[in-house]
LUMTOR-603478 format. One record per residue (C-alpha): x, y, z. Coordinates in pm, 1 decimal. Layout:
REM residues N
X	Y	Z .
...
REM end
This chain:
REM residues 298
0.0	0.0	0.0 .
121.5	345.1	-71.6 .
216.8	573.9	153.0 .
3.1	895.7	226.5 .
108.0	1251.2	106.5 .
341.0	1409.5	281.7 .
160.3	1708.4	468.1 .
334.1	2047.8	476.4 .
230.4	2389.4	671.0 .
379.9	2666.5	571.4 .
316.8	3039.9	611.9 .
488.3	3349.4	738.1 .
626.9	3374.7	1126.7 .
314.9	3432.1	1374.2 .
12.8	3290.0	1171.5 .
-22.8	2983.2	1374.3 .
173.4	2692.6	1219.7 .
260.5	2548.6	1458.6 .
-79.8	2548.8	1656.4 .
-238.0	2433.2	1333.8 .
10.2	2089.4	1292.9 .
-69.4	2023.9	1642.0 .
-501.9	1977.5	1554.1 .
-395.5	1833.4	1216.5 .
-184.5	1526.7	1384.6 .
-471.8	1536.5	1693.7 .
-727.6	1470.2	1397.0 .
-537.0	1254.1	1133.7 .
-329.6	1092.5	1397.5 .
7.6	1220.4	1246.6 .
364.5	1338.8	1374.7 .
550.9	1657.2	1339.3 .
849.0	1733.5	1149.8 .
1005.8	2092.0	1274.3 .
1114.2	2250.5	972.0 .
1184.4	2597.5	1114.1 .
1591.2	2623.2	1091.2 .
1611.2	2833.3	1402.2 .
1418.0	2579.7	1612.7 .
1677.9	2298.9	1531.8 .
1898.7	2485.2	1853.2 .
1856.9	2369.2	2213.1 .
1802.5	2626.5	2418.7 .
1685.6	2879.0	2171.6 .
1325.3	2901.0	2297.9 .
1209.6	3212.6	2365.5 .
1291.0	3398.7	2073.2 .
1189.6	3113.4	1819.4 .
872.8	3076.8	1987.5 .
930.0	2736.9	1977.3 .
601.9	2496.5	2109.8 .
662.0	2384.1	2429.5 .
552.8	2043.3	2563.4 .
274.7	2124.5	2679.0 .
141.2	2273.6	2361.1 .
259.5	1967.5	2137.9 .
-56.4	1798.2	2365.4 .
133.7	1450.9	2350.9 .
213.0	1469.6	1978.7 .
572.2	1348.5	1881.6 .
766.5	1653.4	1716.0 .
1079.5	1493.5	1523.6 .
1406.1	1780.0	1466.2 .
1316.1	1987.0	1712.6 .
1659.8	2086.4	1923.7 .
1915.7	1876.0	1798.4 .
2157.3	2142.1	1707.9 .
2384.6	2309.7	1969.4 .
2427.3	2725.6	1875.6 .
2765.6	2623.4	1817.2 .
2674.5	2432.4	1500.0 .
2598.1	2499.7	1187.2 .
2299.5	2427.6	1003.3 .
2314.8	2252.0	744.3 .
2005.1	2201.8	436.3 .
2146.6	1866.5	277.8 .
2161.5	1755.7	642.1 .
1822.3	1829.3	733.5 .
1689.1	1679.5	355.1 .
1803.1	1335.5	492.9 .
1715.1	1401.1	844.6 .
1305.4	1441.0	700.4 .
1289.1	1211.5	460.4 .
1412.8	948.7	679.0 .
1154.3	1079.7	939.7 .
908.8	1105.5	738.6 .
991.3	753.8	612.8 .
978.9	600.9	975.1 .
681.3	817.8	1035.1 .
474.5	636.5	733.2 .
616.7	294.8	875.5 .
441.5	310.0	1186.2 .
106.0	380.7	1006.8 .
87.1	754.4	1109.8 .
99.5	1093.4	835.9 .
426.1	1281.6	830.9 .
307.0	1673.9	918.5 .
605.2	1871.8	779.3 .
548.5	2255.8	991.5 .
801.2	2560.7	939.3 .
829.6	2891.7	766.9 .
1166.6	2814.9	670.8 .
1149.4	2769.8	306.1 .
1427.0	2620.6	119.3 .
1436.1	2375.0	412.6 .
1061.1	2276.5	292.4 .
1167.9	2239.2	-51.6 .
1452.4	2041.9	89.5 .
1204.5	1776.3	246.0 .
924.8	1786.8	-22.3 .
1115.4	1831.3	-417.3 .
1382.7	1684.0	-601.2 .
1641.7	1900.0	-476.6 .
2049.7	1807.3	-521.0 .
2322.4	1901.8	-301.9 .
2655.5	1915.3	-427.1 .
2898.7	1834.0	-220.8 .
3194.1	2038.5	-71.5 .
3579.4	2066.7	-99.0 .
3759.5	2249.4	198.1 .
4062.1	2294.2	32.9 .
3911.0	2439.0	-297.9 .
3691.1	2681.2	-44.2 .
3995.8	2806.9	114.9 .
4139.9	2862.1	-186.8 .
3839.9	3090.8	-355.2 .
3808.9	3268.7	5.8 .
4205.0	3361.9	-26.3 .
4161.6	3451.7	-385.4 .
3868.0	3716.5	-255.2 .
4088.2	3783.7	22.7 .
4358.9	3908.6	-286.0 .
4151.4	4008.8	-557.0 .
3789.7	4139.5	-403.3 .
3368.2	4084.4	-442.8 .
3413.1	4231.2	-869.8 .
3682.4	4014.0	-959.0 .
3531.7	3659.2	-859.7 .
3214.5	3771.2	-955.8 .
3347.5	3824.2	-1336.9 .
3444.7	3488.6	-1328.1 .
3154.5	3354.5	-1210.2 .
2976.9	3586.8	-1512.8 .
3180.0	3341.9	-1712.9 .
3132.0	2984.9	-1636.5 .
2745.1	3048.5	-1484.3 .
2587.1	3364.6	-1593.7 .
2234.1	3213.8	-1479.8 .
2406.5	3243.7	-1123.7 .
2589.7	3589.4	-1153.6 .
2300.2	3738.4	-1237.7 .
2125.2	3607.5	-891.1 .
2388.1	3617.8	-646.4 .
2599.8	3956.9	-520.7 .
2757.9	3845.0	-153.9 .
3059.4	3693.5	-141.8 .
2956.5	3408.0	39.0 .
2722.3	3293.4	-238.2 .
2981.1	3388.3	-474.1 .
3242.1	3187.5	-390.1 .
3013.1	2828.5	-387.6 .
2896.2	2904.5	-677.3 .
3246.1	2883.6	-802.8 .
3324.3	2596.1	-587.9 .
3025.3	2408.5	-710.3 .
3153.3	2489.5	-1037.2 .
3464.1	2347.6	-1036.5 .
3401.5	2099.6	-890.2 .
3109.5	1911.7	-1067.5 .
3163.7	2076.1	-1392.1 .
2816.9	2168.0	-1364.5 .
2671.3	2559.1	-1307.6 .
2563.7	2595.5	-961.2 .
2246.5	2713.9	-1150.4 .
2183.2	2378.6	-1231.3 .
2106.9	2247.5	-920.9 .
1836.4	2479.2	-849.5 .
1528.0	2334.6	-676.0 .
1250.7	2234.5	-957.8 .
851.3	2219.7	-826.7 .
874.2	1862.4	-886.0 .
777.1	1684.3	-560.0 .
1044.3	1401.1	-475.6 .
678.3	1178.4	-317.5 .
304.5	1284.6	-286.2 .
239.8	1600.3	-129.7 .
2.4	1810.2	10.4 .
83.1	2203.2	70.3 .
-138.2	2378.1	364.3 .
-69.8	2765.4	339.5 .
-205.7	3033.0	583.8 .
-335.0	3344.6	444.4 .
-239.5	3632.8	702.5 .
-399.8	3975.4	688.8 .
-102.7	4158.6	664.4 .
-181.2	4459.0	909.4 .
-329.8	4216.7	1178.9 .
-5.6	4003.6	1120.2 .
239.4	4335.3	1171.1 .
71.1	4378.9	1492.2 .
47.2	4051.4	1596.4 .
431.1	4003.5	1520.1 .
528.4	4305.9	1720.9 .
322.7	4207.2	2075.0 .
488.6	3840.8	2025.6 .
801.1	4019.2	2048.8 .
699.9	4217.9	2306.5 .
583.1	3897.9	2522.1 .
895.7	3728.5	2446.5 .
1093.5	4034.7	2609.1 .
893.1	3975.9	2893.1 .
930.2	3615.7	2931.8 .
1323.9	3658.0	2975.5 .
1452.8	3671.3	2586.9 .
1744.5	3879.4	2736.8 .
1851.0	3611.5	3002.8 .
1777.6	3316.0	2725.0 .
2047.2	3522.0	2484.7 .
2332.5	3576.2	2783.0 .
2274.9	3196.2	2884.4 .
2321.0	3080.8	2446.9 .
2602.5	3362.4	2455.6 .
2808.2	3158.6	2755.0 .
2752.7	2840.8	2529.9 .
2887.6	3011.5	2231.2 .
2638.8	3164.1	2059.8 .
2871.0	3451.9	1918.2 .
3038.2	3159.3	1733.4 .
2733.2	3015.3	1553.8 .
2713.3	3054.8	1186.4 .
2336.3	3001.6	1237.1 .
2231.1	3046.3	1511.7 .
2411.1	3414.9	1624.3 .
2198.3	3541.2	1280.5 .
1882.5	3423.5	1458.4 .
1604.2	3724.2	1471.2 .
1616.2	3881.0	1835.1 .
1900.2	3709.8	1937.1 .
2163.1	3862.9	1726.7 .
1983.6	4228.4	1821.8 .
1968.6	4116.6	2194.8 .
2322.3	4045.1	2204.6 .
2405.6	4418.1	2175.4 .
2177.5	4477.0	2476.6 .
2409.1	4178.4	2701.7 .
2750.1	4446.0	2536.6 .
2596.4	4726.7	2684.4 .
2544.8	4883.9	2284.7 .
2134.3	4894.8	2273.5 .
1857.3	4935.4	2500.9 .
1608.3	4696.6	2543.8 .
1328.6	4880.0	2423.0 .
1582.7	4960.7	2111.5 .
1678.5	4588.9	2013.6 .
1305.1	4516.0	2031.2 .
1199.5	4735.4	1818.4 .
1474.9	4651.6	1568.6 .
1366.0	4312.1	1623.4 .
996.4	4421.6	1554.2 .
1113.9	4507.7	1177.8 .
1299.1	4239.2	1103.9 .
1083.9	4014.7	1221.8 .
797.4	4250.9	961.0 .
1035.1	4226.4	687.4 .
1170.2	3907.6	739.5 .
729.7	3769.5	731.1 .
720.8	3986.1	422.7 .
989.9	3759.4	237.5 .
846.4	3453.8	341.0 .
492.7	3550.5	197.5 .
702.7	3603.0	-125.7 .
854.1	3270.5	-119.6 .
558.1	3067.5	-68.8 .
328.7	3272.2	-259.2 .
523.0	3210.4	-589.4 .
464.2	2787.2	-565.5 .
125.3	2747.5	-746.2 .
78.1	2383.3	-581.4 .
-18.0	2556.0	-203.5 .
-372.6	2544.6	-125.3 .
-410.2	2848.8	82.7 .
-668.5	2882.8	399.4 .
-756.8	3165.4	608.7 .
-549.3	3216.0	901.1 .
-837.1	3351.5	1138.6 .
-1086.2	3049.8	990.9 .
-1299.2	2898.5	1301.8 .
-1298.2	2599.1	1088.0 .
-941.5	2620.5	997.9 .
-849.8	2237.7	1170.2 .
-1147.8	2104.2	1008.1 .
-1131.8	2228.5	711.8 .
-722.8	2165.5	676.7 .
-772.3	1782.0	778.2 .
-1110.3	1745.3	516.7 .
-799.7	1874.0	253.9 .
-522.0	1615.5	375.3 .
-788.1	1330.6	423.4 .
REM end
């Protein structure tokens, strides 16, 4: 027998995913997959507004802190990390709910989506070359072996793999580009946010996590090495709460710089998930919004 569709819940930051996987696996008796990159860090609880145990009401959540804010997060990592979840999921006779506002970590779980791999040396050697010769230069010859990429990239970070991906599969780093092509049956569950409710909405869950000790949560992750986390330092709230624990920013200050990028950052993900035609969206504010999301993923 074949297995059921993958379920995925996607939206923008604040519009209830989370709350919304939780009633889905209560009704279709399912598991959650975490899918939020930021929610992969013990510790980092607060800020993420991760669900706490008591809100998962006895549902199993699979990827949820298993990342110290040392590490690094990695997307190939987390691809294998699902699918084998949601493999072992299926096996036991129960759906695989995929929740998180994360994007390219959806795609990740749901498409056909390759990873190249990586060369350390050949990275050290592009990031000494940039050292030398600067953002123009390596972008020219990037303009050369993958204009398709040139034209979409302009940091130097995504500059240099493009080039490493380049040399060393031959292939453009363009190439590997996610297709909507799902890698097995899916079903996409979007929540449609009025924006203005959302903005404030976004900026009293900020405010609340202020008040429930974000500060304290940020100098206890910056004694465990938060500072040196790729990932996790970049974190909304955290990285502006961290000049609050240096004695550079104000509390009210960092909040309200976390208010906007927490605004913008919603505003990206709306763009993201509104461009993939195969999301069946449903209202946000919907009494029926359980019901009517489990009649869809029956």
């Amino acid at each position: 027998m074949a297995a059921p569709p993958v379920i995925a819940v996607v939206g923008p930051t604040g519009s209830g995913k989370s709350d919304l996987a939780v009633n889905l696996a209560l009704e279709l008796d399912g598991e959650v997959i975490n899918a939020d990159a930021m929610q992969f860090y013990r510790g980092m609880d607060i800020g993420t507004a991760k669900i706490s145990p008591a809100e998962r009401k006895g549902i199993p959540h699979h990827l949820l802190d298993i990342l110290d804010v040392t590490q690094e997060a990695s997307v190939s990592d987390f691809q294998q990390q699902a699918r084998e979840a949601i493999g072992a999921i299926h096996a036991r006779g129960k759906r695989a709910i995929l929740v998180g506002g994360s994007g390219l970590y959806v795609r990740a779980a749901l498409d056909v989506l390759e990873f190249p791999g990586t060369d350390p040396r050949l990275r050290a050697r592009l990031e000494a070359e940039h050292a030398e010769r600067g953002t123009a230069a390596l972008l020219d010859r990037l303009r050369a072996v993958d204009p398709v990429s040139a034209e979409r990239v302009s940091d130097a970070r995504r500059i240099i793999r493009a080039l490493e991906v380049q040399e060393l599969t031959g292939r453009p780093f363009s190439s590997f580009m996610p297709r909507r092509e799902y890698y097995q049956p899916a079903t996409q569950v979007g929540l449609a946010v009025d924006r203005e409710v959302l903005r404030e909405r976004l900026a009293a869950r900020v405010h609340r996590m202020v008040d429930a000790g974000l500060l304290d949560e940020v100098r206890r992750l910056d004694a465990r090495g938060l500072r040196q986390g790729k990932t996790a330092s970049r974190a909304l709230g955290y990285s502006q709460f961290l000049r609050v624990a240096d004695g550079l920013s104000t509390v009210a200050d960092a909040a309200e710089e976390t208010i906007v990028a927490t605004r913008q950052f919603a505003r990206r993900q709306l763009t993201w998930f509104r461009a993939d035609p195969r999301i069946t969206w449903l209202d946000w504010q919907d009494p029926d919004l359980p019901g009517k999301a489990a009649r869809l993923c029956a």
